[in-house]
N, C-alpha and C positions, 0 to 999 in steps of 0.2 A: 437792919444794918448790913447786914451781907446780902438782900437784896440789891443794895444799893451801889458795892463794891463792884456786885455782879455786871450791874446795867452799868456802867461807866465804862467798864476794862470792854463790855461790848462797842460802846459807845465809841471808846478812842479808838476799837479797833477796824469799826468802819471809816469814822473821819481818816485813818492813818491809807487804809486801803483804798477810797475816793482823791487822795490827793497824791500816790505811786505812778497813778498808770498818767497824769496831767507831767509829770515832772519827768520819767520815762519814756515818752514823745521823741522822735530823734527830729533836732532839728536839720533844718533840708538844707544841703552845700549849694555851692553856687552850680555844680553838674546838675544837682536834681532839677534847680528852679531852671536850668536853662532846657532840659530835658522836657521838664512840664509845660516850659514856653510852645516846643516845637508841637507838641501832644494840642496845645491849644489853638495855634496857628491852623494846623492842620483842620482839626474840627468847625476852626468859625468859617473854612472855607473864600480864598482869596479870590476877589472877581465874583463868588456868590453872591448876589442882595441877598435870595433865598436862604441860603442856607445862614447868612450875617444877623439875616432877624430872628430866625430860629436862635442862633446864638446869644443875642440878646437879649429875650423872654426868657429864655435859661438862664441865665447868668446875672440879671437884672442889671440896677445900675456897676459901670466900671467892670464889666464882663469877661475880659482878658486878665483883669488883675487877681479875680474872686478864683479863675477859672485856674490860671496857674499858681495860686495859693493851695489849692484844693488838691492838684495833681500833684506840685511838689511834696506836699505834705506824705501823700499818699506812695511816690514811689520814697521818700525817707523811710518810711516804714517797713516796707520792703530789701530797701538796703540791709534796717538793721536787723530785720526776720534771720538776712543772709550770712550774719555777719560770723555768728558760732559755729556754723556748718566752713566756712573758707576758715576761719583758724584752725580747727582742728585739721582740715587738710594741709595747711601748712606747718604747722607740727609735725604730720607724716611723713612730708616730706621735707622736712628738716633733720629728721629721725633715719632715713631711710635712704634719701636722694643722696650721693657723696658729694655730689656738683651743686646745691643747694646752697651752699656759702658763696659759691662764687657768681653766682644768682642775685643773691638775696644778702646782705651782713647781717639781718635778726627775722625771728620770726615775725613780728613786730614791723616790718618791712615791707615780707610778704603779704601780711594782712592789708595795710595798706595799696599795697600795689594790686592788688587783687580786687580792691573793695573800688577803683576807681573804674569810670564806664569807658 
């Protein structure tokens, strides 16, 4: 019986921890996915045949769409690595700056405005 308890409270506690980090994901703005676009332009190489079939085999079928799905995703994540490190600076200097209000009306602002490319 309390074997049983055991393995369940295990049990949820992995299902609960496999479906955190799926839902935790930051979806990508419209900056990322255009940021990823240029990352992908750049790579499949304009005027290359060369380097466009290279591009290709990688990427398989619809190559530019796979390729900037992948990159956006990937600088998302990155944003949001960023995102705890630019608040707490803006706090600082919400805290500390006198000219910060006349900057910024919240810190909530600053986050924002910081966190754009």
């Amino acid at each position: 019986m309390r074997k049983k308890a055991v393995l369940s409270v295990i049990g949820l506690a992995v299902a609960v921890a496999m479906t955190v980090p799926a839902s935790a994901v930051a979806k990508p703005t419209m900056f990322d996915r255009h940021e990823a676009r240029m990352t992908c332009i750049s790579e499949m190489g304009v005027g290359d045949p060369v380097k466009r079939a290279t591009f290709r085999m990688l990427w398989g079928r619809k190559p530019l769409r796979k390729c900037t799905r992948f990159y956006a995703r990937q600088v998302a994540q990155e944003r949001r690595m960023e995102l705890p490190m630019i608040r707490m600076e803006c706090r600082i200097a919400a805290r500390t700056d006198p000219e910060f209000r006349l900057e910024f009306p919240s810190v909530r602002a600053c986050v924002r405005m910081e966190m754009m490319p």
